[in-house]
PLY file of the C-alpha trace (Angstrom):
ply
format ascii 1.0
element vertex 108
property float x
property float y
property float z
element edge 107
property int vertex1
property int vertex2
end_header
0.00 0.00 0.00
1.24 3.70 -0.96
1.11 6.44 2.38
-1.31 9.17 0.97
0.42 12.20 -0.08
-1.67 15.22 1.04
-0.38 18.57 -0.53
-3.04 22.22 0.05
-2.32 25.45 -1.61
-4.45 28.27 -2.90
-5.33 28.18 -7.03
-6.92 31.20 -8.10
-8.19 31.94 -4.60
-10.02 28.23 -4.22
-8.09 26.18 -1.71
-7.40 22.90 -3.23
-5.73 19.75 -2.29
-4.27 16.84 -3.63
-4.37 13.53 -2.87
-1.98 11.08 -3.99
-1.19 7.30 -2.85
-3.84 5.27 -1.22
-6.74 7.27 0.44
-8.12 4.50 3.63
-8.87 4.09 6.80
-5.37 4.95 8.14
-5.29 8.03 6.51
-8.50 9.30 6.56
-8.47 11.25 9.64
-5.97 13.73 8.32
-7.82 14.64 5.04
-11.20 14.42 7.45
-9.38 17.13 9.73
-8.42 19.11 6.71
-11.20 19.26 4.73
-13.47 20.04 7.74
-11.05 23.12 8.41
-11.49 24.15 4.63
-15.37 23.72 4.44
-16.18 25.18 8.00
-18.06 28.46 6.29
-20.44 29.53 4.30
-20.15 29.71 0.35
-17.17 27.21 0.82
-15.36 26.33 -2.37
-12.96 23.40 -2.36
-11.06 21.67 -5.08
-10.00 17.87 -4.71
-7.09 16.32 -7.37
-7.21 13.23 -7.27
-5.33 12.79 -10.36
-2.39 10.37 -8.16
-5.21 8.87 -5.90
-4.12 4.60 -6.45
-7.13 3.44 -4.29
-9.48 4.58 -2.09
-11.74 2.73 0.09
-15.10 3.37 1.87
-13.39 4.74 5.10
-11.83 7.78 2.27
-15.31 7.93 0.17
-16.72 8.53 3.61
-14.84 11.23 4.18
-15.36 12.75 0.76
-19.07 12.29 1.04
-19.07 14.43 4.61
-17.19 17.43 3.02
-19.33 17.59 0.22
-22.96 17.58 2.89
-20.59 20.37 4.66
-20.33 22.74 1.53
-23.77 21.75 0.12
-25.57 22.83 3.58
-23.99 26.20 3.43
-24.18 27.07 -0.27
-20.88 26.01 -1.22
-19.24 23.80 -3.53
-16.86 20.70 -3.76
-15.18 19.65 -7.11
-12.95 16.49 -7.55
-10.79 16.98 -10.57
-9.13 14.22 -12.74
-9.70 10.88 -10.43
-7.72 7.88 -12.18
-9.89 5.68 -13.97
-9.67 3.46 -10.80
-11.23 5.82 -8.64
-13.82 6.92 -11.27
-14.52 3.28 -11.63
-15.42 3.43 -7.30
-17.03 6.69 -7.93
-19.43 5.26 -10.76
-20.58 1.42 -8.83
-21.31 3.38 -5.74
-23.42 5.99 -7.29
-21.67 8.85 -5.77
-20.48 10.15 -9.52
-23.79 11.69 -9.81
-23.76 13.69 -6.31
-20.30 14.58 -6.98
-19.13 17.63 -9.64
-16.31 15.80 -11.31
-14.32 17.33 -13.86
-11.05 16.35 -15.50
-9.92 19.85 -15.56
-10.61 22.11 -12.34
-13.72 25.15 -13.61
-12.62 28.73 -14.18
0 1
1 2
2 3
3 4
4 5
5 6
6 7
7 8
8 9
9 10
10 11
11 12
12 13
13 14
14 15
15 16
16 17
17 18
18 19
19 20
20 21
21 22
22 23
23 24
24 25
25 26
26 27
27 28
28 29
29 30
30 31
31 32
32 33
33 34
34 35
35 36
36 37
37 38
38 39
39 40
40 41
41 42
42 43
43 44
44 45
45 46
46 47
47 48
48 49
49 50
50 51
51 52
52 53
53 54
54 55
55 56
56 57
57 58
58 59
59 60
60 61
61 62
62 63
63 64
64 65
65 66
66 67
67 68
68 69
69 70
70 71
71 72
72 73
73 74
74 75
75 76
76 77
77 78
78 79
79 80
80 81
81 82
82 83
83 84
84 85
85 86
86 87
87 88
88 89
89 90
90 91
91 92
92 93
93 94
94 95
95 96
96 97
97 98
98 99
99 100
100 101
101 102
102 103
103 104
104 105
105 106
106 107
């Protein structure tokens, strides 16, 4: 198994993070703590790559799932760009493709 690489900066004023190695239950917490810091108020706008994600697991989807309610219940907005085909694949059997915006290319 890969450790997950977390890196944050600031892209044309949207914080966005990227994710990189294998997203599970051992590394959940820190992206948890993380994204609950960047979605904590109103109008929140957060951009996910997940362009280097290798796997992630229900214990990660989980946590991707509670930062999206987070944004959506105060008017924000959550965006994963360019998941690997093997993560898109996850994405699309569980249904969560179509409750997630998922772009290959992060939105102007």
């Amino acid at each position: 198994m890969a450790e997950l690489h977390i890196s944050s900066q600031i892209c044309a004023g949207v914080p966005t993070v990227t994710l990189s190695g294998d997203f599970d239950s051992c590394s959940a917490p820190r992206v948890r703590v993380l994204l609950e810091t960047l979605t904590a108020g109103p109008n929140a706008c957060v951009r996910i790559h997940l362009a280097g994600l290798e796997y992630i697991d229900s214990t990660g989807l989980g946590v991707l799932v509670a930062a999206l309610k987070q944004v959506t219940d105060q008017s924000g907005r959550l965006e994963l760009i360019g998941p690997t085909p093997a993560v898109l694949r996850i994405l699309h059997i569980t249904g969560l493709d179509k409750i997630f915006s998922i772009s290959a290319e992060p939105s102007a």
